[in-house]
C-alpha positions in Angstrom: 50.4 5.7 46.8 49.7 3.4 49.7 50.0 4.2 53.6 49.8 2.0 56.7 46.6 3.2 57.9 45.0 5.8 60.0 47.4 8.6 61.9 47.9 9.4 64.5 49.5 13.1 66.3 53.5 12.1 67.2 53.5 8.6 65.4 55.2 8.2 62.5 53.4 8.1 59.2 54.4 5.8 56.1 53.5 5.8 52.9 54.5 3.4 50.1 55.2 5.2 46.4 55.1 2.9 43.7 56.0 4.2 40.0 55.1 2.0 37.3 55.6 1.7 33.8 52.1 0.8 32.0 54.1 1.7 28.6 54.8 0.0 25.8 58.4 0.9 26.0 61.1 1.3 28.4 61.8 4.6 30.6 64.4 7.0 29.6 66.2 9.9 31.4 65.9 10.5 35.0 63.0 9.5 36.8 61.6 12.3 39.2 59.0 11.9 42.1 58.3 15.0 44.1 56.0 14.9 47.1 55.2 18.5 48.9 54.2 17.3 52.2 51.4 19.0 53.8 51.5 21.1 56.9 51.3 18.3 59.8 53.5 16.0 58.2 57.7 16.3 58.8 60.0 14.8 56.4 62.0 11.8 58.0 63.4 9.7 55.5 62.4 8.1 51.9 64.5 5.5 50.4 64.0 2.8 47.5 66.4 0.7 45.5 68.4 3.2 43.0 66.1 6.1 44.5 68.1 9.1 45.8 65.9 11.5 47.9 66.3 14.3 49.9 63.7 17.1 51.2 63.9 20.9 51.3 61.3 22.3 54.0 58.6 20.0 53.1 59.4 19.2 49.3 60.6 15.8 49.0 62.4 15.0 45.8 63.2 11.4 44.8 65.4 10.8 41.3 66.3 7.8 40.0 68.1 7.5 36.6 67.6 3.6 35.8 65.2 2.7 32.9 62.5 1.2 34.0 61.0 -1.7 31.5 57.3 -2.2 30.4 55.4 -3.7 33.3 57.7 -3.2 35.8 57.5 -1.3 38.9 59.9 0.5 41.6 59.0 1.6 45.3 60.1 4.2 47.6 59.1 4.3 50.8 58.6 7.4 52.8 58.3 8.1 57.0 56.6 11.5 58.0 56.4 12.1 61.6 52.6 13.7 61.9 52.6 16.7 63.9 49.7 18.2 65.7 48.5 20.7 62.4 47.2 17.8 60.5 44.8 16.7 63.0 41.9 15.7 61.7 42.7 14.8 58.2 45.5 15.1 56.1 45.7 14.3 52.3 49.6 14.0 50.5 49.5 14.4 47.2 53.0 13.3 44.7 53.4 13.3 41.1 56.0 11.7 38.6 58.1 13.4 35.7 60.2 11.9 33.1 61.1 13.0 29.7 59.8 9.8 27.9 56.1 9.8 29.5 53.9 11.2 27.1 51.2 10.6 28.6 50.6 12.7 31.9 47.3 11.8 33.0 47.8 9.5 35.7 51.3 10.9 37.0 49.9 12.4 40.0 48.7 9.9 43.3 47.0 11.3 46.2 46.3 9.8 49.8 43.4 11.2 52.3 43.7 10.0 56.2 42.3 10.0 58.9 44.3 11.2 62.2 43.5 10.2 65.9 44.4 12.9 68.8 44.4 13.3 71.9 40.9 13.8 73.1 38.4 15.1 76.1 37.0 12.2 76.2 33.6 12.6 79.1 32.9 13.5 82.6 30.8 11.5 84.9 28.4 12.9 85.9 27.5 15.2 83.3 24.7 17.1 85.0 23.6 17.1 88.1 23.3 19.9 91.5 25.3 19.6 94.6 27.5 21.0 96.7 30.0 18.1 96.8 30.2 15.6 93.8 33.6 13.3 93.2 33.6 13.8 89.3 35.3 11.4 87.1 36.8 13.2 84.4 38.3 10.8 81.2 41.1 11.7 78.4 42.9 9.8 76.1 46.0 10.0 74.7 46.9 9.5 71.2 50.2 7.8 71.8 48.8 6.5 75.4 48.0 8.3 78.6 51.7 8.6 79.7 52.0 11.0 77.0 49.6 13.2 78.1 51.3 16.7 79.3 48.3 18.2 81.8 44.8 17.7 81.6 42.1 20.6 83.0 38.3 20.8 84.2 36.5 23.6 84.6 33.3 25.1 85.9 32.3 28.3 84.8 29.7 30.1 82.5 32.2 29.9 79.6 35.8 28.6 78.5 37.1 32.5 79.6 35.2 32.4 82.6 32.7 34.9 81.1 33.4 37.9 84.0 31.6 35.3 86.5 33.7 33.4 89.6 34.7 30.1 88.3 36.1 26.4 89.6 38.8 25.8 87.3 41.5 22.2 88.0 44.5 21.6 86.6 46.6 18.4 86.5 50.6 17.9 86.0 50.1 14.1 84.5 54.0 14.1 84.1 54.3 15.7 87.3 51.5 13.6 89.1 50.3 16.8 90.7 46.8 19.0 91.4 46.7 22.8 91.0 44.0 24.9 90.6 43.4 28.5 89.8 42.3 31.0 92.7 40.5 33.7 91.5 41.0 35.0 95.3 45.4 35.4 94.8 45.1 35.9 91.0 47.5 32.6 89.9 47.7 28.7 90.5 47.9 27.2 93.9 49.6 23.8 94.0 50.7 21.1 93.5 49.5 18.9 95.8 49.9 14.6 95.0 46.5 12.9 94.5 45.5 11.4 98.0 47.3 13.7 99.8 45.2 15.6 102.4 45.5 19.2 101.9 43.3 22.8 101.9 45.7 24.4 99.7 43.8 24.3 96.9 40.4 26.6 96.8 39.7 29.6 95.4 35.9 31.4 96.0 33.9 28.9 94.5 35.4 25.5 95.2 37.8 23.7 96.4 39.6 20.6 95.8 39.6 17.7 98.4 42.6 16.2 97.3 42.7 13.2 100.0 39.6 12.0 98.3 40.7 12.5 94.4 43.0 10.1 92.9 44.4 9.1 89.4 44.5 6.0 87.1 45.3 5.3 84.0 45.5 2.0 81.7 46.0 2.1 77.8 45.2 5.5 76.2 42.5 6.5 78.5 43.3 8.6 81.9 40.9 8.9 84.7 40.6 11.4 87.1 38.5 11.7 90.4 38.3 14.4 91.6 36.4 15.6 95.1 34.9 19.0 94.6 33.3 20.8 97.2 31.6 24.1 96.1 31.8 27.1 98.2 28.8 29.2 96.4 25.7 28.6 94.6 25.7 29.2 90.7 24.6 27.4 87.5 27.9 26.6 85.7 28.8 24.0 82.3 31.6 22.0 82.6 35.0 22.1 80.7 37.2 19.6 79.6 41.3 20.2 78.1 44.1 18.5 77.3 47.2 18.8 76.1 50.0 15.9 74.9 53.4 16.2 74.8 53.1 16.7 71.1 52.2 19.8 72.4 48.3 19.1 70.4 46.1 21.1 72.4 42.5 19.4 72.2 41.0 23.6 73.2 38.7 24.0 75.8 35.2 21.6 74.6 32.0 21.9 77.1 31.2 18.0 78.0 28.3 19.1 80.9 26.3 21.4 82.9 26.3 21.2 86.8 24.1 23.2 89.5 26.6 24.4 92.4 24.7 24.2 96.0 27.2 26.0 98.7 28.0 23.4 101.2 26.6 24.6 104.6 28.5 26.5 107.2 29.3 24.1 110.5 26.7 23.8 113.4 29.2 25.1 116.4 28.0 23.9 119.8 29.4 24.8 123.3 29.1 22.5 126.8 27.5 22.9 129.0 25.3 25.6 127.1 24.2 27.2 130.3 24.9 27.3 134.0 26.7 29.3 136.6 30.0 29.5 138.3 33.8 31.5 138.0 35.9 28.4 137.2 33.9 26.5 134.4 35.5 24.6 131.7 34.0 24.6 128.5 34.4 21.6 125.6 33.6 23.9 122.3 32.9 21.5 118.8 33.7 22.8 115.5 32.9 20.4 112.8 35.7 20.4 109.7 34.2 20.2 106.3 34.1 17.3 104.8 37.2 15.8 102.9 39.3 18.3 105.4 38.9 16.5 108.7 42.1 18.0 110.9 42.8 20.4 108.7 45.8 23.1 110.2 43.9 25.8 108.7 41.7 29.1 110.3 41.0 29.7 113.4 38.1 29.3 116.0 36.8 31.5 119.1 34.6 32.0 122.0 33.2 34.9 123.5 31.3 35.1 126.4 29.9 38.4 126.7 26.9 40.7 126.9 26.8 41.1 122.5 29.2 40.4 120.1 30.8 43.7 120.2 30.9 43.1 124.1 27.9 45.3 125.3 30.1 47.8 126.6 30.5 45.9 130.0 33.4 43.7 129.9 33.8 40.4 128.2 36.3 36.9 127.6 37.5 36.6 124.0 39.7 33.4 123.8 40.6 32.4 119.7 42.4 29.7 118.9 44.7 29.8 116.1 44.8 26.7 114.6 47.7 26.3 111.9 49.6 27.6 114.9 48.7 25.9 117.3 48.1 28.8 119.3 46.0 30.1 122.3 45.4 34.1 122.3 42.8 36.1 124.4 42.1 39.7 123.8 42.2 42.0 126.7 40.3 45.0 126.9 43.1 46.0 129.5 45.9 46.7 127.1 43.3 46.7 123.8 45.0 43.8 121.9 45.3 40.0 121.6 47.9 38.3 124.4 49.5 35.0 123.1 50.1 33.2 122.0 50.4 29.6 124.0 50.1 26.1 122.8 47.6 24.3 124.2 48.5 22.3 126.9 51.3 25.1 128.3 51.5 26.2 131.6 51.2 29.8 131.3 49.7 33.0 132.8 50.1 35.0 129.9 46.0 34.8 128.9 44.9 36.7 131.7 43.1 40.0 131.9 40.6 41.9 135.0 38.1 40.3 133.1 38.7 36.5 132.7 42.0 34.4 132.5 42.6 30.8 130.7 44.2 28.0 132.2 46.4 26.9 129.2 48.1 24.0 131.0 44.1 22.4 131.1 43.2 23.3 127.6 43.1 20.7 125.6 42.1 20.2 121.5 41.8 17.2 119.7 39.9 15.9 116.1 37.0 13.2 116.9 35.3 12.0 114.3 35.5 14.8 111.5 35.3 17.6 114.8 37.7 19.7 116.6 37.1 19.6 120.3 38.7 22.4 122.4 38.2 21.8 126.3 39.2 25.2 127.9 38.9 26.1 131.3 38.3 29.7 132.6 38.0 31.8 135.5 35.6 34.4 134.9 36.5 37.0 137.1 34.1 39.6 139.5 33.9 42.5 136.4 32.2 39.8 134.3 29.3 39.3 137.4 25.7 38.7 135.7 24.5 37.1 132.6 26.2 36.4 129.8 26.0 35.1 126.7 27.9 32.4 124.5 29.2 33.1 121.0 31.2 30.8 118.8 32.6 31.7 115.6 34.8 29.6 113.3 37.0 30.2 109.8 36.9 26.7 108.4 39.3 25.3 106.5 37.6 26.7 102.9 38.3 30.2 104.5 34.3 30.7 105.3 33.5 32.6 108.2 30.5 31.5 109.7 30.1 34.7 111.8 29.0 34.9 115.7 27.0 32.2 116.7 24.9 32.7 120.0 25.1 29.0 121.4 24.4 29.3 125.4 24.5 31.5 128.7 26.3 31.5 131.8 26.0 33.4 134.7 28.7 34.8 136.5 28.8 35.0 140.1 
């Protein structure tokens, strides 16, 4: 028995049987070759000149009832498609039967091979701390990257998570898309295309910048790059998975170790930070993180007030809710947010005996990875003294950075 070389998962296998007679005489009777195939190898055909062959499950049974002279030789030839349970070796073994051989010692052939799957190839880097990294992550295909069903990477103490909060990445090669599991809602978030800006994908310890990733592939090999941002600190090893459209599943193999730094909260600023009057306007920055510059996701506010629970004395509360685009402002009058207004509205809905915002002026725009809200009050007579300036931001990787004292203004 002969075959045309190494395997590999979803090709098609062939092996060449030849029977010959090292006799002194001619053959007689029927001439019977039997090959049980082994699990991982699926009968296609086998055919040779005054062979008749056929297969039941995976015993393939060739007959042929010519005599076959001293010397001479006769070949069938037999296709197997090699499935994903003979990765990494397979050995077929066949044996010949006829009623005139008596001698039965070499009537049984055997072939050992090789066979090549679909692999987790490396990640780059493969150790290292940070709290943003673009990671390259390689696979290859065994019948070329196209045939690659979904590939995976994953951060996390062990392949099951190991009862610790994890990073885990998931992408749809056939349907070009990202997901990635949030331990926050329980199930995959996605898809969202490589290059495409987006926040949807994060869960509590990372999250995905997906304008920044993209996706390649050229022969067998597929690369990913992917922009991770971590959310928390933790020591975690990194997975790698794949599965083909053989349906081989390489199982989950560790190919590094990374250091997760959180990536800092934003620095929020106010201007001016301090001064005096009743009709001030007020340009409050909140930086995006980034990879999600402009994001339409949380919200930002600004509180000028005696504490951040107000003081007990009375206070203005303006939030800004920005994947609706809308202005709100808590009054202590009614004892619930007013709104909401979009920007640049003329509207005297935001108004309360405390303070009032002039939504026709307010303004927001993104500068240079920032969100700039200019809003103009009128701080009204119950507000008369000191205050302070708070900001407070959820970003658009759902942190809340919490008050953030940032000025004073006095109220005449």
């Amino acid at each position: 028995m002969t075959d045309g070389g190494a395997l590999t998962i979803g090709a098609q296998a062939t092996y060449t049987l030849t029977v010959t007679n090292i006799g002194q005489n001619a053959s007689s009777g029927v001439i019977t070759v039997t090959d049980p195939l082994p699990a991982g190898l699926s009968y296609l055909s086998a055919t040779g000149s005054g062979w008749s062959c056929s297969a039941v499950g995976q015993l393939v049974t060739c007959t042929n009832p010519n005599s076959l002279a001293p010397g001479a030789a006769s070949v069938i030839s037999l296709n197997a498609t090699v499935l994903a349970a003979a990765y990494p070796a397979v050995s077929n073994i066949a044996a010949l039967s006829n009623a005139s051989d008596l001698n039965l010692a070499n009537n049984t052939t055997g072939d050992p091979l090789s066979v090549s799957g679909t692999a987790a190839v490396s990640i780059t880097p493969a150790s290292g701390s940070g709290a943003q990294q673009v990671f390259q992550a390689v696979y290859s295909g065994a019948q070329g990257y196209q045939k690659i069903r979904w590939v995976q990477l994953l951060f996390a103490v062990a392949p099951n998570g190991g009862g610790q909060a994890f990073c885990f990445l998931h992408y749809d090669v056939q349907g070009n898309a990202f997901w990635l599991y949030s331990d926050v809602f329980g199930f995959f978030v996605g898809p969202v295309t490589p290059g495409v800006a987006s926040s949807a994908l994060q869960g509590s310890h990372c999250a995905l910048n997906t304008a920044g990733s993209n996706v390649s592939g050229n022969g067998a090999n597929l690369t990913l790059n992917m922009a991770v941002v971590f959310k928390a600190a933790a020591v975690r090893n990194v997975y790698m998975r794949a599965m083909d459209m053989t349906d081989f599943d390489t199982g989950t193999v560790q190919r590094g170790t990374w250091t997760q730094v959180a990536a800092p909260l934003s620095n929020l600023t106010v201007s001016p930070a301090s001064g005096n009057g009743a009709s001030p306007t007020f340009t409050l920055t909140f930086p995006d993180p980034p990879g999600f510059t402009g994001s339409a996701l949380g919200w930002e506010e600004f509180l000028v007030a005696a504490a951040t629970d107000g003081g007990g004395q009375p206070f203005c509360f303006v939030h800004y809710d920005r994947a609706g685009n809308g202005l709100w402002m808590y009054s202590s009058d009614v004892g619930f947010f007013l709104g909401p207004v979009a920007p640049g509205a003329s509207s005297n809905a935001l108004s309360s005996s405390a303070c009032s915002v002039n939504t026709a002026g307010t303004t927001y725009q993104n500068v240079s990875g920032n969100l700039l809200l200019n809003v103009p009050l009128t701080l009204k007579a119950p507000m008369s003294g000191t205050k302070q300036m708070y900001l407070r931001t959820m970003d658009a990787l759902s942190r809340d950075t919490g008050w953030q004292q940032k000025g004073a203004w006095t109220i005449p």
